[in-house]
C-alpha positions in Angstrom: 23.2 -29.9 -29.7 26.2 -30.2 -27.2 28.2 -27.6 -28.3 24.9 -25.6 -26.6 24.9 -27.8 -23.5 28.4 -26.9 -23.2 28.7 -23.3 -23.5 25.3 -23.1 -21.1 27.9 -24.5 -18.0 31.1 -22.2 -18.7 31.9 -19.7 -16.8 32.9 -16.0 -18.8 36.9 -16.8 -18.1 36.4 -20.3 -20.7 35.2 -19.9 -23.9 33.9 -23.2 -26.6 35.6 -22.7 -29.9 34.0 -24.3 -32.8 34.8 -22.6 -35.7 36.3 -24.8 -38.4 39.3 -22.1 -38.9 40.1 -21.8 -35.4 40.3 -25.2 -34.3 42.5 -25.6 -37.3 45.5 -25.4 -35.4 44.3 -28.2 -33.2 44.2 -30.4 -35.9 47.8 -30.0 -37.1 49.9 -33.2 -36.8 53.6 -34.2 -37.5 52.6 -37.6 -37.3 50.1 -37.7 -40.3 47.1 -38.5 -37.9 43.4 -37.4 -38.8 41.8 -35.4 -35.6 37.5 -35.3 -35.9 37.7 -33.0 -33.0 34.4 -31.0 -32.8 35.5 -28.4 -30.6 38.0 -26.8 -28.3 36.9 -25.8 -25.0 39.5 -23.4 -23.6 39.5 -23.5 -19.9 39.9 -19.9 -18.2 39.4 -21.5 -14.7 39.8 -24.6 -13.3 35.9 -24.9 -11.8 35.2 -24.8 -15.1 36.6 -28.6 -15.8 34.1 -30.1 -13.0 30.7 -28.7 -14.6 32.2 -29.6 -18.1 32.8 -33.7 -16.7 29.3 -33.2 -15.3 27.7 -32.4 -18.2 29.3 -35.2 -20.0 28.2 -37.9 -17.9 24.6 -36.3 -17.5 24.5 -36.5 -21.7 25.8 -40.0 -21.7 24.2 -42.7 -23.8 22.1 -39.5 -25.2 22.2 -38.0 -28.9 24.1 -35.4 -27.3 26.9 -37.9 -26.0 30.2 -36.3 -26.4 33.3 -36.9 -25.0 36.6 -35.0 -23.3 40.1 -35.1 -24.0 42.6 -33.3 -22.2 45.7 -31.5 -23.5 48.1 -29.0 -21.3 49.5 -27.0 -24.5 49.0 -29.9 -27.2 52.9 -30.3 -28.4 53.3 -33.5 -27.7 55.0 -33.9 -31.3 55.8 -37.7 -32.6 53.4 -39.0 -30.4 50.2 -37.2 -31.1 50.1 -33.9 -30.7 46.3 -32.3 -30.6 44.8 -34.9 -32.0 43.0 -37.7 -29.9 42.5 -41.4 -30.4 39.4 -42.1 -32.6 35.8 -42.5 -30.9 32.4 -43.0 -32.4 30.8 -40.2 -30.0 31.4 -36.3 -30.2 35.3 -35.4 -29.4 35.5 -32.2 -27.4 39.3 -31.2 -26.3 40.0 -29.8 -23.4 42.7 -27.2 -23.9 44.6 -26.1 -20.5 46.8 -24.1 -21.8 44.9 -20.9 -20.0 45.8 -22.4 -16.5 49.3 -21.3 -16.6 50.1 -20.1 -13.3 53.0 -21.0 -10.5 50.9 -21.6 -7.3 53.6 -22.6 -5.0 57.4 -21.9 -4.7 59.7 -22.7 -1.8 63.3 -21.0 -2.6 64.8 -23.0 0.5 63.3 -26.7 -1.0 62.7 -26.3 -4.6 58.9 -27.1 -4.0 57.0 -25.6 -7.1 53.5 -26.1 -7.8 52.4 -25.5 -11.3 49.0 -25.6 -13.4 49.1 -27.7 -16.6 49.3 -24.6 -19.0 53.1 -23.6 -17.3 55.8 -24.0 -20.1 59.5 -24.5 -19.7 60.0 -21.3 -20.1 57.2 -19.7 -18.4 58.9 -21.5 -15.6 62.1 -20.0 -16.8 61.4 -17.0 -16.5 59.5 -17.1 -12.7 62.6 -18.6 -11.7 64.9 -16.0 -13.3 62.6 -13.3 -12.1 63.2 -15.3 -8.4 67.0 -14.7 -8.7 66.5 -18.4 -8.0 69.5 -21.5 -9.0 66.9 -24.1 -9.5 66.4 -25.7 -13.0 63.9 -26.1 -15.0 63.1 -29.9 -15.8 63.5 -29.4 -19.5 63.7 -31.6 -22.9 64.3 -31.4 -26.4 60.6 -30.7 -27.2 61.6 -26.8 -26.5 60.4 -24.1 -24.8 56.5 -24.0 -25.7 55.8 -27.7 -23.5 54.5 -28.1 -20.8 56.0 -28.8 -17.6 53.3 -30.6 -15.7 52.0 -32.9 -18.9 56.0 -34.0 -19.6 56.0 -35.3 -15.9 52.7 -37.0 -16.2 53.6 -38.3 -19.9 56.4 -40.1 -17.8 59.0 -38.0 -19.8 62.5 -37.7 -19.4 65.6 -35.2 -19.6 69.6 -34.7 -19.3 69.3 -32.6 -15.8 70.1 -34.2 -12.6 66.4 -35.9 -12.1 66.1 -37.5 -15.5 62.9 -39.4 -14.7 60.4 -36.4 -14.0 57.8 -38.3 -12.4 59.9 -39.4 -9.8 60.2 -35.5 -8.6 56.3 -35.0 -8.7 55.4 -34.6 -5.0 52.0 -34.3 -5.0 48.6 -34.1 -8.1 45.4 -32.6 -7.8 42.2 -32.5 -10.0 39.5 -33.7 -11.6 38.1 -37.1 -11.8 36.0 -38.6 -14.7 33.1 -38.0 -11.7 33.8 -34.4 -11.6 34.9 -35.3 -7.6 37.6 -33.2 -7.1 40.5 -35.6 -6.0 44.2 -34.9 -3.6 46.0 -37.0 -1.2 45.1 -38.2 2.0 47.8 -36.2 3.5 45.7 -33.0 2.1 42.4 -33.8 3.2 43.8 -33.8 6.4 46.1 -30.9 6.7 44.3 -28.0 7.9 47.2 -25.2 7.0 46.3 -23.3 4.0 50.4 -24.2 2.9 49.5 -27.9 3.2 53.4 -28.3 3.0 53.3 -32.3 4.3 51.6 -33.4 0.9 53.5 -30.9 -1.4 57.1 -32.7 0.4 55.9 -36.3 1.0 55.3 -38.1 -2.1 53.8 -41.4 -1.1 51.1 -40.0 0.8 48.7 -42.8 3.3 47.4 -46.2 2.1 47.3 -47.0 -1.5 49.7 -45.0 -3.6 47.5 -43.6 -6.5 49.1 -41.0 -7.5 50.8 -43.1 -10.2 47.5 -44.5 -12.6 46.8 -40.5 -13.2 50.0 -40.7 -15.3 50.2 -42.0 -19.1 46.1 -42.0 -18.9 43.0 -40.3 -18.6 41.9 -40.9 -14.8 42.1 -37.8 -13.9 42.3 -34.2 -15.1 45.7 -32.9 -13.4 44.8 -29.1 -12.5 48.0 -28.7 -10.6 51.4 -30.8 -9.7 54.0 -29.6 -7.3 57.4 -30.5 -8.2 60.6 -31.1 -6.8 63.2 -28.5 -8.6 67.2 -29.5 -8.7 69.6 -27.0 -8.2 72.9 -27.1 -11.0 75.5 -26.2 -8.3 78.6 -24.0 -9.2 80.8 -27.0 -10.3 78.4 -27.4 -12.9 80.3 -28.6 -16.4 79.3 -31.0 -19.3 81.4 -33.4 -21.1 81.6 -34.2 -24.6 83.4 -37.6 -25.4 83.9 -38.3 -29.2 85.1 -41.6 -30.7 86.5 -42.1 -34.3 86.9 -45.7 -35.0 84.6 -47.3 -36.7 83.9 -50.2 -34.4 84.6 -48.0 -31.1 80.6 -48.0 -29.8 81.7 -51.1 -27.1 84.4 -49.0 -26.1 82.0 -45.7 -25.4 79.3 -47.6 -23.8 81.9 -49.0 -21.2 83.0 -45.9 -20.5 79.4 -44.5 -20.0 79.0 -47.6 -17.5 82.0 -47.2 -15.4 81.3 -43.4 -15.3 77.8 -44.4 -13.8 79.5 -47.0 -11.5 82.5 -44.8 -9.8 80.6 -41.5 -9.5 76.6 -41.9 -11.0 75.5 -39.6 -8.1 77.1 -36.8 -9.5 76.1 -36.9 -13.3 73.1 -36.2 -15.4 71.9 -38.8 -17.8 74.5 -39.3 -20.7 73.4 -39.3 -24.5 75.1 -41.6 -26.6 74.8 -40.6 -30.5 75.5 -42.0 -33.5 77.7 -40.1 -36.4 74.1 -39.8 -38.5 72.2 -38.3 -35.8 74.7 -35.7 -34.9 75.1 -34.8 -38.8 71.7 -34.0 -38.8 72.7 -31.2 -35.6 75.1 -29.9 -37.5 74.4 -29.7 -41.4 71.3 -29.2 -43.6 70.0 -32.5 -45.6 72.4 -33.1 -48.2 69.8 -34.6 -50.1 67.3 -31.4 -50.3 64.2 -30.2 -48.7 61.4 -33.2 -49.0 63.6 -35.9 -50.2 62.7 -39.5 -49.5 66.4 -40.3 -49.9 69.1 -42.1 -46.7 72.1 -40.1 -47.0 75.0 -41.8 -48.8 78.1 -43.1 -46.8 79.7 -40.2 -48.9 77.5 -37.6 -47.9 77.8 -38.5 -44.2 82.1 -38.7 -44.1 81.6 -35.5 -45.8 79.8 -33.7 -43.3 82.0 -35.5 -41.0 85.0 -34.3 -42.1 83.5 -30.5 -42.2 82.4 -30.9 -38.5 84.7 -33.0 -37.2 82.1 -35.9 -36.3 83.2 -39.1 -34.8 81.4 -42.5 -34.9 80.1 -42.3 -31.3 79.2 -39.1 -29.0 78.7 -39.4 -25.8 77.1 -35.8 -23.6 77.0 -35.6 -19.9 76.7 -33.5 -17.2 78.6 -33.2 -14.0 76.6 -31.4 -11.4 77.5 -30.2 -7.6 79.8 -28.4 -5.8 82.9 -27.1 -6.9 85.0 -29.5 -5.0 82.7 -32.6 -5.8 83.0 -31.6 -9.5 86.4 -31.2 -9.8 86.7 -34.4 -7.8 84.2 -35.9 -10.3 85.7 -34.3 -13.4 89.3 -35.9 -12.6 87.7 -39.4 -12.5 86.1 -39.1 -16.4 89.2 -37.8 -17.4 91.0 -41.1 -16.1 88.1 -43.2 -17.1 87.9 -42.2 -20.6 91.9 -41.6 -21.1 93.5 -44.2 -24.1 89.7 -45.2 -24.8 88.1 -41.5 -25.6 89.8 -39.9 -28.7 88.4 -36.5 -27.4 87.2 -35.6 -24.4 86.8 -31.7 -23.3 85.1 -30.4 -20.6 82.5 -27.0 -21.7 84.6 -25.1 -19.0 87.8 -25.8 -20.3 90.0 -22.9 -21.3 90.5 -24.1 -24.8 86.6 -24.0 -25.2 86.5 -20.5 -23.2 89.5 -19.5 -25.8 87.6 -21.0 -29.1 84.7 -18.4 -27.8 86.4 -15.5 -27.4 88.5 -15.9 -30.9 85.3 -16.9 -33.0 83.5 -14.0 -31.6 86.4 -11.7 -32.3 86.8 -13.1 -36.1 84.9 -11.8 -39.0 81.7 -13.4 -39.5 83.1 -15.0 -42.8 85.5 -16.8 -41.2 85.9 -19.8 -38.6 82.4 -20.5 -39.8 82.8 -24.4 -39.1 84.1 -23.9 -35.5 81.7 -21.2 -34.9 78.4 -23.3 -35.4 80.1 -26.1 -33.4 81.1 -23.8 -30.6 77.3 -22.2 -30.9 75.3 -25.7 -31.2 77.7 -26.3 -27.8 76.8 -23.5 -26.2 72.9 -24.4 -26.6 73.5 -27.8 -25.6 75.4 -27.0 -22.2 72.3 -24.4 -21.2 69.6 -27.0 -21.9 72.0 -29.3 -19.8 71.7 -26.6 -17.3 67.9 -26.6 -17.4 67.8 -23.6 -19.6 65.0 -24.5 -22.6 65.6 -23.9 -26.2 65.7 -24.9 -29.8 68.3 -27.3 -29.9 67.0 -30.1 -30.7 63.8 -29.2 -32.6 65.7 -28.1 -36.0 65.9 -32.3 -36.3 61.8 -32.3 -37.0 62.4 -29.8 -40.2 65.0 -31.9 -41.6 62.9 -33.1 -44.8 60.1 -30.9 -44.4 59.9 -29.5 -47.8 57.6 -26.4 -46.8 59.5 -24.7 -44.4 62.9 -24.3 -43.0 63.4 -24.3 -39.3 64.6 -20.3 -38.4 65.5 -20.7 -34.7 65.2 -17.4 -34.0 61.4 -18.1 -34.5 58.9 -19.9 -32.3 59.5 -23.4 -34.1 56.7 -25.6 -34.0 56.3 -28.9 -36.0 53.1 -29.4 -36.3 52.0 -25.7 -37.5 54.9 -26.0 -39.8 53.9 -29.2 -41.8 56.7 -31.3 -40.6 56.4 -34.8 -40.3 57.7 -36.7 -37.3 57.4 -40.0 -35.3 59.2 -41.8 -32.3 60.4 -44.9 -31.7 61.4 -45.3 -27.9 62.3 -48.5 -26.7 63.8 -49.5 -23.5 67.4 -51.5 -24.5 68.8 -54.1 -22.3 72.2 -52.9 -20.9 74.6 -54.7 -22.1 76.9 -54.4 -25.4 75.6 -57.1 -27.4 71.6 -56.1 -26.9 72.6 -52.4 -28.1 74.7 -53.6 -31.0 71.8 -56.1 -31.7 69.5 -52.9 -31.7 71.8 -51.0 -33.4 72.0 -53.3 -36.5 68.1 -53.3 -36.4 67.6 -50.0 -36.6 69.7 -49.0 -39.4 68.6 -52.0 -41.5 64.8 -51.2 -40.8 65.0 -47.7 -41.8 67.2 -48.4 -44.6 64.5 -50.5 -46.2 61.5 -47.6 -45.9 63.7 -44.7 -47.0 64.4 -43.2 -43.3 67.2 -41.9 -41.9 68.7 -44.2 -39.3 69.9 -41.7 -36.4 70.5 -43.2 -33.2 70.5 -41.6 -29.3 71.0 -44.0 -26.5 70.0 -41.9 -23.2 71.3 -44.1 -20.0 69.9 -43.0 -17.0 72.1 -45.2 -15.0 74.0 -48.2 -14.8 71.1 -50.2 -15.2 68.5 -48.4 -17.3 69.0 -47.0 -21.1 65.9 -45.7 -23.4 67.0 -45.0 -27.2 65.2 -42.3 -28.8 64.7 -43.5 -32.8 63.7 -40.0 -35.0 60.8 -40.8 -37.9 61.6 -37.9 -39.9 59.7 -37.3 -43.1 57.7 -35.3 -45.7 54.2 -34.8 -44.8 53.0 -33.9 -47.5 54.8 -36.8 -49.4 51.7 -39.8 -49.2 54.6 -42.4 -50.2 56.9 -40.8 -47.0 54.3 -40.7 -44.5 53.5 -44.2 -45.7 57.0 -45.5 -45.5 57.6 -43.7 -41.8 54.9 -45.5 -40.5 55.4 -49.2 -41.8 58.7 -48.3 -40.5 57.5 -47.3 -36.9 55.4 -50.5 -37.3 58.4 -53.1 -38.1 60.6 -51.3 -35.7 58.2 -51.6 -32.7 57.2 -55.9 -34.0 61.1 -56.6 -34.5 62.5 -54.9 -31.6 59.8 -57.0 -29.3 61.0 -60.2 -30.6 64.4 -59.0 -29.6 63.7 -57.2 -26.2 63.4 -54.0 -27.2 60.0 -52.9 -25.7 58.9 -49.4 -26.3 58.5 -47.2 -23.0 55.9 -44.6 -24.9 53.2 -45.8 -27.2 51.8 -43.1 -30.1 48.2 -42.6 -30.4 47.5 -45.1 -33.0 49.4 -47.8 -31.0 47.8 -47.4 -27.9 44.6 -48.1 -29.8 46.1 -51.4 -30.9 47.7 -52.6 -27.1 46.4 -56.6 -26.3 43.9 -55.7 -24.0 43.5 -59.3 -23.2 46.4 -59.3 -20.9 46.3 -59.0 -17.1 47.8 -55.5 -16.7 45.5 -53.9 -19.5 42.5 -55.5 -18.1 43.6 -54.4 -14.5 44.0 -51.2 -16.4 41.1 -50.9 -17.8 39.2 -51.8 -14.8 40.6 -49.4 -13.1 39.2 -46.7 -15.3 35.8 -48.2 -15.4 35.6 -47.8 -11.7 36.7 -43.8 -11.8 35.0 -43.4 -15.5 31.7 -45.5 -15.8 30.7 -43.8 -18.5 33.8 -43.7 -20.5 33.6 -40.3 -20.8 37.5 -38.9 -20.3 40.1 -39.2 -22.7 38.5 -43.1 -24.2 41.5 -44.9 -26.0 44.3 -43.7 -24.1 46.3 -46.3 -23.7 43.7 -48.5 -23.9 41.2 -47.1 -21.4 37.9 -48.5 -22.0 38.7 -50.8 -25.2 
């Protein structure tokens, strides 16, 4: 058997979990996939990775074929999770969560070099423990993700280098071979610091660097990474407007923000009155219900929280001067077009803190949780990790409710969650076009149409579409996915071309075309045997 083969090869630090009960965990999913993972081999050290590719290719096109699929910590919730796309052979993850150490940190660059297994706040913590100013790279998925896997997953965030592959300076690892592959520029620098690869990102001939990420061509063992420092002008913004037909307005101001001083903000978030009701207030429908708020419900929880139509959260990052420089031109950009803008270092937000700390606890409740939800937003703005966002993936589960002061985890929990992440043409009509979409789409399958426009800059803007359901509702998690499914086939027709694929879509990509059969290609020259991650987006199909 392979699960024999396999242990035979590790060394005493990894360990080949097959136990039905202890691979459970493995294959939870938010998304409502079915995992037929064999086993889990935890890797303990990374030499342990090359004799386990070995091993696989030597027991190719045998009955003890299996196959590998790589995962840093596995919470890659809405898209997959754990759970790998499908393949007749044995499936065999290959957990790197155990390789969870900082190799590399240079306090005068912001270099850090760090194994797959290194979480946002793993990171956190070195950092604080460094007295160091640099931020982590973070996102909504919380602190339990992985730093190195978000980069290679081509994910984004709200800190000052939104696009985190572009700050990935150098990758090592593992090919589908077991050869162990780095740059050019490493092979030939003979310091033990090998500095020129970790600060020169496009190394000699070729650039390859970029087909290891969103694929299986190679098993990252370590990235270094380029860390941002806040600055002490840091501030965030908050921009609300309350007119009904006010989102053409907001988006201009998030374009001429971008045009007169885009150097010195983050990426700004553009929600809809829906999505931010779902920050602020529990389901008025219940636990588990299959039910679209009513119009009434939403101005109600409006009205409670004071939410606008359109919310637009951004970052101003620098020096004091530069800030207060930038700071002075939102303010005159969004004055008579902004019904509300307030900066989080204003003194009437410093003020608000101080009075709804001071109050009883059973009063102010309203302002407090607004003031509270602010304060978690400005520190994840500040590269700080947290739970702000993840409450959203509880918000029908009918098992569990989401305590934040709690590791929160969707897929333990039995929440069920998708994505829908298309790339939207900048300009007014395109978003109100997608806008339109979106809420009709969901409307028809029963899901709650909340909407988050994340512009990068003047010329790029992702929306992030929540699937929120029941899981353990068959007619929800039916609905959620015809609705991901008539989303993604609409929002083609229109432009709207997703950026991330889920598991199951990748499976389903047109491998006819010229760029997946390039692809594909590709992997069959690193991966003859098909052996490493097979179906990821499209490898080997």
């Amino acid at each position: 058997m392979s699960t024999a083969l396999i242990e035979s090869v590790l060394s005493s630090k990894s360990v080949l979990i097959t136990h039905t009960d202890d691979i459970l965990t493995y294959h939870q999913s938010p998304e409502g996939f079915t995992s037929q993972v064999k086993g889990v081999i935890k890797i303990g050290d990374s030499s342990d990775v090359k004799a386990v590719i070995e091993l696989a290719n030597k027991c190719s096109g045998s009955n003890e074929a299996f196959v590998i699929y790589p995962i840093s910590t596995g919470n890659n919730w809405g898209y997959g999770s754990s759970v790998p796309p499908s393949d007749e052979r044995d499936q065999y993850l290959l957990d790197l969560s155990q390789l969870n150490k900082i190799l590399y940190f240079n306090e005068k660059t912001g270099l850090c070099t760090v194994q797959p297994g290194v979480t946002q706040k793993i990171l956190y913590d070195f950092l604080n423990e460094h007295a160091s100013d640099y931020m982590v790279p973070v996102t909504g998925a919380g602190p339990t993700c992985s730093v190195l896997a978000n980069a290679l997953e081509r994910g984004y965030g709200i800190t000052p280098v939104a696009d985190h592959f572009s700050a990935v300076t150098s990758i090592k690892g593992f090919l589908p071979t077991g050869e162990y592959y780095q740059s050019s520029v490493a092979d030939m620098d003979m310091t033990s610091e090998q500095l020129a690869d970790k600060s020169f990102k496009w190394k000699h001939g070729p650039y390859l660097d970029g087909i290891f990420t969103q694929s299986a061509n190679l098993v990252v063992t370590e990235a270094t990474i380029s860390l941002e420092k806040a600055g002490d002008g840091f501030t965030s913004f908050y921009m609300q407007f309350f007119d009904q037909s006010s989102f053409t307005t907001a988006y201009e101001v998030v374009s001429e923000i971008f045009d007169k001083v885009g150097r010195n903000v983050g990426s700004m978030n553009l929600m809809d009155k829906r999505r931010v009701s779902a920050m602020m207030a529990d389901n008025p429908n219940g636990p588990g219900s299959h039910q679209i708020m009513t119009d009434q419900q939403v101005e109600k929880i409006s009205k409670q929280q004071e939410i606008p139509e359109w919310t637009v959260i951004g970052t101003v990052y620098g020096a004091k001067n530069v800030a207060k420089a930038v700071k002075a031109e939102i303010k005159k950009i969004a004055k008579n077009r902004a019904s509300r803008l307030f900066f989080s270092n204003d003194l009437l937000i410093e003020f608000g803190k101080l009075v709804t700390k001071l109050a009883p606890k059973s009063l102010l409740q309203a302002p407090r949780h607004q003031l509270a939800t602010l304060e978690e937003g400005m520190a994840i703005m500040k590269g700080i990790p947290n739970q702000v966002a993840l409450p959203l993936a509880y918000w029908r589960n009918s098992a569990t409710t989401p305590n934040k002061t709690n590791q929160l985890n969707p897929a333990r929990d039995g929440c069920g969650l998708l994505w829908y992440a298309p790339l939207i043409p900048t300009k007014p009509a395109s978003m109100l076009s997608f806008i339109a979409m979106v809420r009709e789409t969901c409307q028809q399958f029963n899901i709650e149409p909340m909407i988050t426009f994340t512009n990068f800059n003047l010329y790029c803007t992702d929306s992030t579409i929540p699937i929120v359901f029941d899981i353990n509702n068959e007619k929800a998690k039916e609905d959620a996915k015809a609705c991901l499914a008539s989303l993604y086939e609409q929002g083609l027709k229109l432009g709207f071309v997703p950026y991330r694929l889920n598991i199951e879509q990748q499976e389903n990509l047109d491998t006819s075309k010229a760029f997946w059969s390039t692809s594909n290609k590709i992997a069959h020259a690193l991966d003859p045997n098909n052996i490493l991650g097979p179906g990821r987006y499209a490898k080997g199909r």
